[in-house]
N, C-alpha and C positions, 0 to 999 in steps of 0.2 A: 598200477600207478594212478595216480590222483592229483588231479591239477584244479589248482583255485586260483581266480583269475578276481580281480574287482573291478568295475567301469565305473570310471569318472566322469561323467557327462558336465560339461562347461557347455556355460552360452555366455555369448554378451550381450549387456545392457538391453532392455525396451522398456518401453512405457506399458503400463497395464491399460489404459484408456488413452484415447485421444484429446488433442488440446481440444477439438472440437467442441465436446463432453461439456465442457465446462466457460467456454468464453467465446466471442466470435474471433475468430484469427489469434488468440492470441489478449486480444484487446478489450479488457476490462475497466469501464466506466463506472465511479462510484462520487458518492455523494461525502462531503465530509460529516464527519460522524456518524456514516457506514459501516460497512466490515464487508471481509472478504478471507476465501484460502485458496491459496495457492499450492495447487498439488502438481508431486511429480514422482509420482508411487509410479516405482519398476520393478523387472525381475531380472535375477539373472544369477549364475553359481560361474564363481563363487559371489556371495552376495556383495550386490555394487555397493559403492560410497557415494552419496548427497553430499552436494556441496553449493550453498546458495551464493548470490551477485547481487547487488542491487545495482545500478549501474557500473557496471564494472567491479565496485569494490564489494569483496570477498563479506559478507553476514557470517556474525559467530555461530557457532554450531549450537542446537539446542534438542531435548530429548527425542521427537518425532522430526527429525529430519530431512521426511518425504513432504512436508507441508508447510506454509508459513502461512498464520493467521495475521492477520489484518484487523485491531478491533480501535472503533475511535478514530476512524479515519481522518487525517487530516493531509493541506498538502502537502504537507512534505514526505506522506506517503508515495507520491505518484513519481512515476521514475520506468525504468525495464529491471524485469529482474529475471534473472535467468537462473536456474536447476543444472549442474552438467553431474552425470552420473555414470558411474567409469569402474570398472572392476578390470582383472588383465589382458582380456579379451576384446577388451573398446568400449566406448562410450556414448552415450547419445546425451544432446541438450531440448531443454525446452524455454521457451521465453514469451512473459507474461509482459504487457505494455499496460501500466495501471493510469489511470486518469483522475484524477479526482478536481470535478467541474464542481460550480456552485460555492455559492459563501455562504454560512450561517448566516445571517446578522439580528443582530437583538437589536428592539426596538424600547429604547429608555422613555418616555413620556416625563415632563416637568413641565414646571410652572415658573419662569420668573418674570420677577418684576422690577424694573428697574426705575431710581426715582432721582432726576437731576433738575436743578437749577438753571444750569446752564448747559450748552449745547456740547461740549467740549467734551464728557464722558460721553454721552452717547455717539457723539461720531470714533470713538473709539472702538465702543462695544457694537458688532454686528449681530444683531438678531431679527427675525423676521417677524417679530412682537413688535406693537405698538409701544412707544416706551410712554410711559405719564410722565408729566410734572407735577412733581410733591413739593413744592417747596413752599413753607411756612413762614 
């Protein structure tokens, strides 16, 4: 007599790394016009499902699942965004607090000049130029 038997080993959900790895607590500080990725690569059979949040609300699904890139950071990057990854055996979450401090700013340099008569346009016009009189 001959018996065949097959074992199905399940686990649920882990992370492959810790948030440690990658951010202090959790809490990623960036600059705008940075970048960043956010991972939440797990294991587990049967294999679990990514599902991303940015603040609460549910991010479309996209080819690589386990990651969300960050490129051209701007603020409206900054927010929480959390990973919850879940196959039938349970689930684990991780959560990312992004920050994005700092402004750009571009500095335009110009020149005018402005040229009155009378008094009455330049108290209108505020600038921190001398104004001349041109008048002919």
């Amino acid at each position: 007599m001959r018996v065949c038997a097959r074992l199905h080993v399940a686990e649920a959900p882990g992370f492959v790394h810790s948030i440690s790895d990658e951010s202090r607590d959790g809490h990623i500080e960036l600059t705008p016009g940075g970048a960043a990725t956010l991972s939440c690569r797990a294991v587990g059979r049967p294999r679990p499902k990514v599902r991303w949040y940015k603040d609460d609300r549910r991010l479309p699904a996209h080819d690589d699942g386990w990651i969300i890139v960050l490129d051209d950071v701007r603020r409206q990057h900054g927010g929480r965004y959390t990973c919850h990854v879940t196959n039938r055996l349970g689930s684990v979450s991780r959560t990312y607090i992004v920050h994005v401090d700092g402004i750009r700013s571009i500095v335009v340099l110009f020149q005018t000049k402005i040229c009155s008569c009378d008094n009455s346009a330049v108290r209108n016009f505020k600038v921190s130029k001398e104004v001349e009189t041109c008048c002919l």
